[in-house]
ZATOR-913296 format. One record per residue (C-alpha): x, y, z. Coordinates in steps of 0.25 Angstrom, whole numbers, plus 5000, padded with zeros to 4 digits. Layout:
XYZ;...
***
This chain:
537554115246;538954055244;539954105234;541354035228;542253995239;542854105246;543954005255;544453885249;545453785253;546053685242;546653555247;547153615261;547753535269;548653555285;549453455290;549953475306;551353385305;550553245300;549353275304;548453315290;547353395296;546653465283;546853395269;546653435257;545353525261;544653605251;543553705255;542853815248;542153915256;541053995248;540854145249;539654195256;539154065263;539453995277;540553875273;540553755286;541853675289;541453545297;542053435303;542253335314;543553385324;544953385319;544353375305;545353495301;544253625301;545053715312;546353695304;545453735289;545253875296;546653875302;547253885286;546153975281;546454075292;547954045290;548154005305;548853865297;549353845284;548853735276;549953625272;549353635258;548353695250;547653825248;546753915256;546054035247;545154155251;544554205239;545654135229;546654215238;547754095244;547754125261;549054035262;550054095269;549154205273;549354255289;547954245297;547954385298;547954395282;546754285281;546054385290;546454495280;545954415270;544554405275;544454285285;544154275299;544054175309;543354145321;544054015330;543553885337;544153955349;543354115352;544654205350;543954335356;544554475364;543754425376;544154535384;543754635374;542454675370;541454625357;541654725349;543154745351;543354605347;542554635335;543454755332;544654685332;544454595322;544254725312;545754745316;546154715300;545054835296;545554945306;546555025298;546555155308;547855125311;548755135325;548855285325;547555315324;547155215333;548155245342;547655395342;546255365339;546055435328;544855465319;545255355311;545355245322;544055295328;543255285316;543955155313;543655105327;542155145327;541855085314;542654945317;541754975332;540354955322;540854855314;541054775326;539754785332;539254745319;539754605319;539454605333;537954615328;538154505320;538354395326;537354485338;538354525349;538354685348;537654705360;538854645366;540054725358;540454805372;540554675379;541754595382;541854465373;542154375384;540654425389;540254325377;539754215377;540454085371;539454115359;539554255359;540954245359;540954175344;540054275338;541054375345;542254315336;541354305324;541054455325;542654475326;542954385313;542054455306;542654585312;543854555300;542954555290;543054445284;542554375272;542754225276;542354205290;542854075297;542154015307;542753905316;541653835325;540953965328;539753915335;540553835344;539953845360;538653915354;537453875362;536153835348;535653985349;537154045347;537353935337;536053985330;536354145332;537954115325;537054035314;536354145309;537554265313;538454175304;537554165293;537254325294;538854325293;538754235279;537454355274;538354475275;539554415266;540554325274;540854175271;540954095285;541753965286;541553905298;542053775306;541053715314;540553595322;539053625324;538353555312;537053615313;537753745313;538553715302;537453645293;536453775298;537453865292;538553835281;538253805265;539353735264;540153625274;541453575270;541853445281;543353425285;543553285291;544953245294;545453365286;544653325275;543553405268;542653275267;541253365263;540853515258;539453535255;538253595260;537453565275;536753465267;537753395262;538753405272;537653355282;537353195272;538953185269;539353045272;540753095275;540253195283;539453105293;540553015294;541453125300;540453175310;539853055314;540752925311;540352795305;540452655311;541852585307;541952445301;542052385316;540652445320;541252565328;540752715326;542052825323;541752945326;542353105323;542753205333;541453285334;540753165339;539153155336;539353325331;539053275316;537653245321;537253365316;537553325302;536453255302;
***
């Protein structure tokens, strides 16, 4: 169940030189639920969690976290403030194992200190033991803590996403960003994340999430806001999203006055709106 928005973005806009990529996008994410962002390629989604996170300013507007501004904020602060992020791109410790990657994104909540780490004190032991639990338990949840010893370059391509997953929620985040996180899933993995990411949404946190698969998306979110040419053009729930006129047109095209038949970047992808 959905509470008031937790992120909202108010008439944010980015310009790269002449090129206006997002303009004048407002969003509200609710508290509690599973919040889609859709569109057709270059439609400006990537760039929305580029200023959330505070990798890129926005040329105007205002970006809040729980009324609280995050302009001017470091990424490193976002993160503080309760954010985390997974990429389009898997960003792992391949040479390290499961559950050390895990471990490292609990780095902001291990307060042992170098000393005592350094010396291996009592306090870094049991600091270390209990960050060691937490980590095999997010490991359980998205189901790879039979794997915690192994190295994450074992994983498959799947795997690999649900490892990053485990770290980001490692921070302890209360707004979960997820950018195309079923990307290279085979239907069963696609169907395992489904249920993991909405077992994510039960215990407390609010997931935002960028993605291409429509079935994925209309399966799982209550709310779908679509960016076209850097445009919010719809915000609605699956059902609506998936009868919008303007929503259609993006995905599939429509026939010009001469007869011909444009068409977006995702090519027959918008299918699945249907």
């Amino acid at each position: 169940m959905t509470g008031p928005a937790m992120l909202q973005l108010r008439s944010v806009s980015r310009h790269f030189g002449g090129l206006q990529v997002l303009q004048d996008v407002n969003l509200a994410v609710p508290a509690g639920g599973i919040f889609g962002l859709i569109g057709p390629n270059g439609a400006g989604k990537t760039t929305v969690f580029n200023l959330v996170t505070g990798l890129l300013a926005p040329s105007r507007g205002e970006i809040e976290l729980d009324g609280t501004s995050l302009l001017g904020r470091a990424p490193h602060r976002i993160t503080q403030a309760g954010i985390a992020r997974t990429f389009q791109n898997i960003r792992l410790f391949k040479a390290m194992s499961l559950i050390d990657n895990v471990v490292v994104g609990m780095h902001r909540h291990l307060h042992a200190g170098w000393p005592a780490t350094l010396l291996a004190l009592p306090r870094f032991r049991a600091e270390e033991r209990r960050a060691r639990e937490r980590a095999r338990e997010l490991l359980s949840w998205v189901r790879l803590e039979h794997k915690a010893d192994e190295r994450a370059d074992a994983l498959s391509y799947g795997e690999q996403r649900k490892l990053e997953l485990a770290r980001a929620l490692a921070t302890e985040p209360r707004l979960l960003l997820l950018d195309e996180p079923v990307a290279g899933m085979n239907s069963t993995e696609k169907t395992e994340l489904m249920r993991e990411i909405a077992h994510i949404r039960d215990r407390g946190y609010t997931v935002f999430m960028i993605e291409h698969d429509m079935r994925f998306v209309m399966g799982l979110c209550e709310q779908i806001a679509v960016l076209n040419f850097g445009r919010v053009i719809a915000q609605g729930e699956p059902a609506q999203i998936r009868r919008d006129p303007q929503v259609i047109e993006a995905y599939l095209g429509r026939d010009d006055e001469d007869g011909g038949e444009s068409r977006s970047e995702t090519g027959n992808s918008g299918a699945a709106l249907g």
